[in-house]
N, C-alpha and C positions, 0 to 999 in steps of 0.2 A: 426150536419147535420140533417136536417127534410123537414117539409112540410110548403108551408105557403102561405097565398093567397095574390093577387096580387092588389094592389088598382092604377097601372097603364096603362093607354092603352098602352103601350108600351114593357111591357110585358102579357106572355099569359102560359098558361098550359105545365107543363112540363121545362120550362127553368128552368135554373139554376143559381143562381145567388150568389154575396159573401156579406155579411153581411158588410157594413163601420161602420154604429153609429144604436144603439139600444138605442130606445127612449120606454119609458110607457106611453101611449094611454088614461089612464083614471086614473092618479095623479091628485088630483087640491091639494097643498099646495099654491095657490097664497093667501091665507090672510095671509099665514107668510113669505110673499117678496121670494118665489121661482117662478121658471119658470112652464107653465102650463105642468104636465107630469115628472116636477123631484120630484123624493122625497128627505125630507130632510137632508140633513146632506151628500148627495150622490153629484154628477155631471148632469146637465143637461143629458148627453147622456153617454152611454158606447162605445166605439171603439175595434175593432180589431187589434188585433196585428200586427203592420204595417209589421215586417220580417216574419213572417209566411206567410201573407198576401202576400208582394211582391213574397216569395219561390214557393208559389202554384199559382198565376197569372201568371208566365211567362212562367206555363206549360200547363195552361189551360184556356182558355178567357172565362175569364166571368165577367159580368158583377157586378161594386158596388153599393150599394141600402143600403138605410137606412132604418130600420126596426122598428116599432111600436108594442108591445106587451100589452095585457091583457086579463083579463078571461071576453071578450066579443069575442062572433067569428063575426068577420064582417065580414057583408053579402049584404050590403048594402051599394049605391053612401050615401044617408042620412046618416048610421051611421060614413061613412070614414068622411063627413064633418060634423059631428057633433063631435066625436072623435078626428080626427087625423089634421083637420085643425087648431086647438088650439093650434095644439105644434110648429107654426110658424117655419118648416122645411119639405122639401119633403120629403115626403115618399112614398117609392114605395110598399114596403111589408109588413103584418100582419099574424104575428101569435100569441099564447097565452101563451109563454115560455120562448122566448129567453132572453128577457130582463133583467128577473130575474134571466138566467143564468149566464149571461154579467157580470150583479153586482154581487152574490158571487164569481166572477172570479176576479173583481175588488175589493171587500173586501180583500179575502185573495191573493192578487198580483200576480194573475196567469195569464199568457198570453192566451186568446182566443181567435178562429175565428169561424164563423159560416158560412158551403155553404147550401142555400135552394132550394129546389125546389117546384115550383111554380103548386100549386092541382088547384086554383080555382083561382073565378076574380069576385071582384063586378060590374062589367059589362055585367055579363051573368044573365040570369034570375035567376036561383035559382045557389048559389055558391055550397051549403048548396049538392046538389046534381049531380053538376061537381066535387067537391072533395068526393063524394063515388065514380066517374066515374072512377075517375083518379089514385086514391089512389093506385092500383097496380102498376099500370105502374110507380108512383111515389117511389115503395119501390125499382124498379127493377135499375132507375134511381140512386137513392140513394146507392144502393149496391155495381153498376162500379162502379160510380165515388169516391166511399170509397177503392176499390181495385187499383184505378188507382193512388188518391195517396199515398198509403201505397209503393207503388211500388217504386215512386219519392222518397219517404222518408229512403229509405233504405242505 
C-alpha cells in the first residue's frame, strides 16, 4: 500500500484505489519480439491476487485500475502519452515501485495485492507539488485503511 499519481480524469487526490495489472512504463524489448513495457523472459503485466482481491472488495469499494510503474515520476499529460500510451492498455495509475514489486512476487510465486492512494494528477498544474500537498493526508489515509483490514483479516 502507497502513494501514486493519477493519469485519469476520473479519478483525483486522496482516492483509493486496488491495483488489477501492473505494467512497466519504460521497457522497450520490442527488437526481441516482446510487448512495449514487458521485460523478457517475464509476463506482459503482473495481476493481483484474485481471492485476496475478491476478500477485501466486498468490504471495501474500491475501485480497479491498472498501474504503470518506473523511475520516471510522471508529471506530465506529455510524459503519460509518451510513456504509457505505448503499452496499448488503460492506465489509470503511476507510481515508481509497484511493478517491480508485483514481479518478485510473481518470481517467487507469492500472492500479491496492492491498494493506492491517489497524492497527485497529471492534470493539475505542477503534480510535482500537489503530492507534497497531499502527502500527509495520504499517510493518514493509508494508516485506516491498513487498520481496517487488519481488522477483516482476523
Amino acid at each position: 500500500m502507497g502513494t501514486c499519481g493519477t493519469v485519469s480524469q476520473k479519478l483525483k487526490a486522496l482516492d483509493l484505489v486496488f491495483v488489477d495489472h501492473a505494467y512497466y512504463s519504460a521497457a522497450d524489448a520490442t527488437a526481441f519480439g516482446y510487448a512495449y513495457g514487458q521485460i523478457p523472459r517475464m509476463p506482459k503485466y503482473f495481476e493481483s491476487d484474485k481471492q485476496v482481491t475478491n476478500k477485501i472488495c466486498k468490504v471495501l469499494p474500491l475501485q480497479n485500475v491498472n498501474l504503470a510503474a518506473a523511475d520516471i515520476f510522471i508529471s506530465s499529460y506529455q510524459q503519460k502519452e509518451f510513456f504509457l500510451d505505448k503499452l496499448n492498455a488503460e492506465i489509470q495509475v503511476v507510481d515508481m515501485e509497484s511493478t517491480a514489486i508485483f514481479q518478485t512476487a510473481f518470481i517467487f510465486a507469492k500472492p500479491i495485492v496492492s491498494l493506492k492512494v491517489i497524492s497527485d494528477s497529471v492534470f493539475i498544474k505542477s503534480s510535482a507539488e500537489q503530492f507534497n500537498k497531499t502527502i500527509q493526508q495520504c499517510s493518514i489515509k493509508i494508516s485506516e485503511t491498513l487498520t481496517e483490514i487488519l481488522k477483516l483479516l482476523k
